[in-house]
N, C-alpha and C positions, 0 to 999 in steps of 0.2 A: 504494500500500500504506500501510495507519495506522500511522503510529508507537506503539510499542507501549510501557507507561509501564513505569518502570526493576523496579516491582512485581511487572507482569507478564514482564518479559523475565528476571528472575530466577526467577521460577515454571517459566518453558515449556524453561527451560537451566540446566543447571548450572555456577555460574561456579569456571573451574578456575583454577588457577594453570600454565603451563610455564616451566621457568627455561631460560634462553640465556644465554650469558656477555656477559651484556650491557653487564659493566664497559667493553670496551671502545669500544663506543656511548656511551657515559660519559666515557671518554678520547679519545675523537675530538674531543668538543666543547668543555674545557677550553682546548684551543692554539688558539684562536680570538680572540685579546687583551681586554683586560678588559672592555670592554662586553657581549662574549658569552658569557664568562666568569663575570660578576656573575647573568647571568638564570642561565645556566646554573644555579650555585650555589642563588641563591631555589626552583628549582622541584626540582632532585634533593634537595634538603637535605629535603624535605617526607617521602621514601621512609625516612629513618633511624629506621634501631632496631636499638639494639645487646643486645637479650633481655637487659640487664642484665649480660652478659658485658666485661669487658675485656680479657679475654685468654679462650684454651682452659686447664681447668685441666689439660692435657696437657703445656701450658707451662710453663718456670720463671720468661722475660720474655714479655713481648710482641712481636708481631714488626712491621716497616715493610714495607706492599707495594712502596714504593721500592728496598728495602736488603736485607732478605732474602730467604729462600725462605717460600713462604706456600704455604697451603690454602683452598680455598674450596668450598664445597657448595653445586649448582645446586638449589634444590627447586620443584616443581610439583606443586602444591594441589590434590585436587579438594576445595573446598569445597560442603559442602550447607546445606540451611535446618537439616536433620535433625539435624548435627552441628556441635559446636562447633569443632572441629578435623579438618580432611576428612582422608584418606591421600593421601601423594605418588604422583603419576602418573610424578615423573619426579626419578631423582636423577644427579648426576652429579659428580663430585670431582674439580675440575682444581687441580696443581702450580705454579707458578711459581715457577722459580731463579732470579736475577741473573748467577750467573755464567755458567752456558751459554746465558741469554736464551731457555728454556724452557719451553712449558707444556705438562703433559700431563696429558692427562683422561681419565677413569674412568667408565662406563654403569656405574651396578647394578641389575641385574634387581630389576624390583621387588616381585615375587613371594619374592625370596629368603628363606631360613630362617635367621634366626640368633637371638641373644642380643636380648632386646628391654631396654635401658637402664631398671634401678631397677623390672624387675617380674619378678625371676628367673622367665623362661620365656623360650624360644624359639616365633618368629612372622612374620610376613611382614613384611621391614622398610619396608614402605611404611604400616602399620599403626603405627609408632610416632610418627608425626603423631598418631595420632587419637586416641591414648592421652595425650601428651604434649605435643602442637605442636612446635615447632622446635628447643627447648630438647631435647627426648628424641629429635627425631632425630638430632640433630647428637651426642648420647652415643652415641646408638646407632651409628653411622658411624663416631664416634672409636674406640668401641670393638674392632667390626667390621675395620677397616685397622689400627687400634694408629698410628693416627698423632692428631695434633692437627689439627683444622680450625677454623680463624684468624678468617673470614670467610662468611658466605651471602646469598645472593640468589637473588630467585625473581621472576616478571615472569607477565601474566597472559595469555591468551590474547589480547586483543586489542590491547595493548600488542606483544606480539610482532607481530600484522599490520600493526598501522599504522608501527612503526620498520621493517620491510623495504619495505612502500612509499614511506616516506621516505626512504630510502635506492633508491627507482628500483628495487627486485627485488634477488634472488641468484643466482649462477649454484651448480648443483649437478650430480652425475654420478649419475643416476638406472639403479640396477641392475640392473632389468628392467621389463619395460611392465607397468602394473596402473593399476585404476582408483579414486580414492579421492571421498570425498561432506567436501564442507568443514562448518563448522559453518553453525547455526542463527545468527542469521535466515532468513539467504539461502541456504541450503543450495544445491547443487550437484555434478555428477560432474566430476572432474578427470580426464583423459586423460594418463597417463606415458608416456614411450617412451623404451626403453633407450637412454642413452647421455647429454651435455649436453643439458641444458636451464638455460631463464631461468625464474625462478619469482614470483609475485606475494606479497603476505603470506596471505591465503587459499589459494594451490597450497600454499607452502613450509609452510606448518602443517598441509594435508592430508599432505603428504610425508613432514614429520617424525614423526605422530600413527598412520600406517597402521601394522596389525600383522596381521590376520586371513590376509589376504594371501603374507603373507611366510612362505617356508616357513621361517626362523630363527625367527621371533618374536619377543620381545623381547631379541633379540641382533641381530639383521636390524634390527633399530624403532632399540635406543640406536645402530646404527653410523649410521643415517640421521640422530637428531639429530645427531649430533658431526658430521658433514656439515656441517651446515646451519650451528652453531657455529662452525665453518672459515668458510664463505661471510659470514656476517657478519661476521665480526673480517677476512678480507680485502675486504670493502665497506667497512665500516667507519674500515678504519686510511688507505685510498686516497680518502675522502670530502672534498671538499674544498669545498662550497659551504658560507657560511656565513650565506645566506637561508632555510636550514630549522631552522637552532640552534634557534628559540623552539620549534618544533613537537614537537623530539626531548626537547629536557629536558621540555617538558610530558607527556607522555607517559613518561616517567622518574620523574618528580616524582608524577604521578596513580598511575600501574601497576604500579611496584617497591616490593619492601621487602629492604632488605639493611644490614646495619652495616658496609657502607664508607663513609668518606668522599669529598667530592667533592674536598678537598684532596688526598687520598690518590692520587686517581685525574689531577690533577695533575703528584704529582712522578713518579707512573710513565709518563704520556706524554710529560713530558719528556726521561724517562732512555732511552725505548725506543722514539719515534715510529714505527719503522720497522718495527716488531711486524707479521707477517701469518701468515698461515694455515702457511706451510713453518717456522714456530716451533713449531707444533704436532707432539706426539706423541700415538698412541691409545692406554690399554690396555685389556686384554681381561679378564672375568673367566669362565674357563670352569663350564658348571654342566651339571646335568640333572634334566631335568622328574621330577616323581614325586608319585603322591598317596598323601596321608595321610589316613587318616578319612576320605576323600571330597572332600580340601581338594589344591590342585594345587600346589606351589612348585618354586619351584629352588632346588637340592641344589648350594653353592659347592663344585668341586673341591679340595681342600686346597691342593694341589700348587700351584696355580691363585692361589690367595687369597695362599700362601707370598710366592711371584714376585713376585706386586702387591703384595704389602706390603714388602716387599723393597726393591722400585723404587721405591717413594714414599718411604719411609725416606732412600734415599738421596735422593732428587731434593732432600729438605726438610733434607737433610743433619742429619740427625737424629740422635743419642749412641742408644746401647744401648737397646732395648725398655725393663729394667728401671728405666732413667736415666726413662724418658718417664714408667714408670710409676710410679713412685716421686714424681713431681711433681704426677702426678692423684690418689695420697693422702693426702700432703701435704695438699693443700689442702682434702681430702675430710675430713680430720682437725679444721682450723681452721672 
């Protein structure tokens, strides 16, 4: 088969973004002593951007991923030629406390209806990428939860395959048999069957990506990626060779964009090595399908949104709503 030149394999596919918590792939390979450490550092450092942000201005200080409770937003890109800034295929908000050594993450439909950030209207908030890029979704999100998020990262679809094969696969708990078609180039049918399986970075991206299928939908789809999320950060934090280090930061350094640091990411493997998938909590945002005009969304349950923002509140140990809020006009003043 021709290798096909980067022009045309941009034309024949849409290159998406999917985000995975991939910080932790990130912190598996800083405990590796300085020599692997140093590349490490050269090739992630290439991924930083901090959208001009130094803090959320939900904030009154800034916060340490080592020290305190933090926020972070997983975003996934569909970028086009068409657009300057695609819609997210894929959001996800995970928690981390220090003191319960927690993190809990958050699917939201991305179809949802809410508040679109700085263009009073309500919209599908995967749509405030396109209007905005990162900057308006990450308002939109803030606004949305009523919490601050600290941190983002997004990672692109073939970055995600090649750190699960370098990482030898994941294991995952596939919830009913179905059959999924991986991406372009090489397309292909994947064969599911309920119950454990081992998965390659091509299955575990068909796995995470399938929705048509699933009689949930995109409630079925985010519980499958946070699965998958799970299975990497326990691959991940149990990884122990350190003749693949050059391959993983390259692949970090080329395929991510997030405003972590890799210092950052440092002091939290050292405070937490022991970090695996039963640190994790799920939650849930309940919703229901409905069209408008002819246009389909999910409708957030109130009650639903309440809870969740509730529980992240706390988890981030967070002062009063009006405390938060009062800091984002504040600075919305100056």
């Amino acid at each position: 088969m021709k290798r096909r030149t980067e022009r045309q394999h941009m034309k024949k596919r849409k290159l998406r973004k999917f985000s995975i918590f991939i910080i932790l792939a990130v912190l598996l390979m800083v405990g590796f002593g300085g020599h692997y450490a140093f590349k490490t550092y050269q090739a992630a450092s290439q991924s930083f951007d901090d959208l001009g942000r130094d803090k959320s201005a939900k904030r009154e200080d800034a916060v340490s991923i080592s020290k305190d409770p933090i926020s972070i937003l997983l975003m996934g890109v569909d970028d086009t030629e068409e657009m300057e800034n695609g819609r997210t295929d894929t959001l996800i908000v995970a928690t981390f406390n220090p003191s319960d050594e927690r993190l809990k993450l958050l699917s939201i439909p991305r179809d949802s209806l809410v508040d679109i950030a700085g263009r009073d209207t309500q919209d599908k908030i995967n749509h405030a990428h396109a209007y905005g890029g990162k900057t308006m979704t990450i308002e939109t999100i803030e606004n949305f939860l009523d919490i601050p998020i600290d941190h983002y990262a997004a990672v692109d679809f073939d970055a995600f395959v090649n750190i699960i094969d370098i990482l030898d696969g994941i294991n995952v708990d596939v919830p009913f048999d179905f059959e999924q078609k991986t991406i372009a180039p090489n397309s292909k049918m994947v064969q599911f069957h309920e119950g454990p399986m081992e998965l390659d970075g091509e299955a575990a991206l068909a796995f995470a990506r399938m929705r048509k299928m699933d009689p949930r939908g995109d409630i079925g789809r985010n519980e499958r990626q946070q699965e998958v999320i799970k299975a990497i950060a326990d691959k991940a934090m149990r990884f122990g060779s350190v003749t693949k280090i050059d391959d993983l930061a390259a692949e970090i350094g080329t395929n991510m964009e997030t405003d972590l640091r890799i210092k950052d990411g440092l002091s939290f493997y050292k405070a937490y090595s022991d970090f695996g998938s039963g640190n994790i909590d799920q939650l849930k945002l309940e919703t229901e399908s409905q069209v408008i005009n002819g246009i389909s969304y999910e409708i957030i349950n109130e009650e639903s949104l309440a809870e969740v923002q509730d529980s992240l509140r706390q988890h981030l140990e967070l002062k009063d709503t009006s405390d938060i809020n009062e800091y984002a006009d504040q600075e919305n003043i100056e």
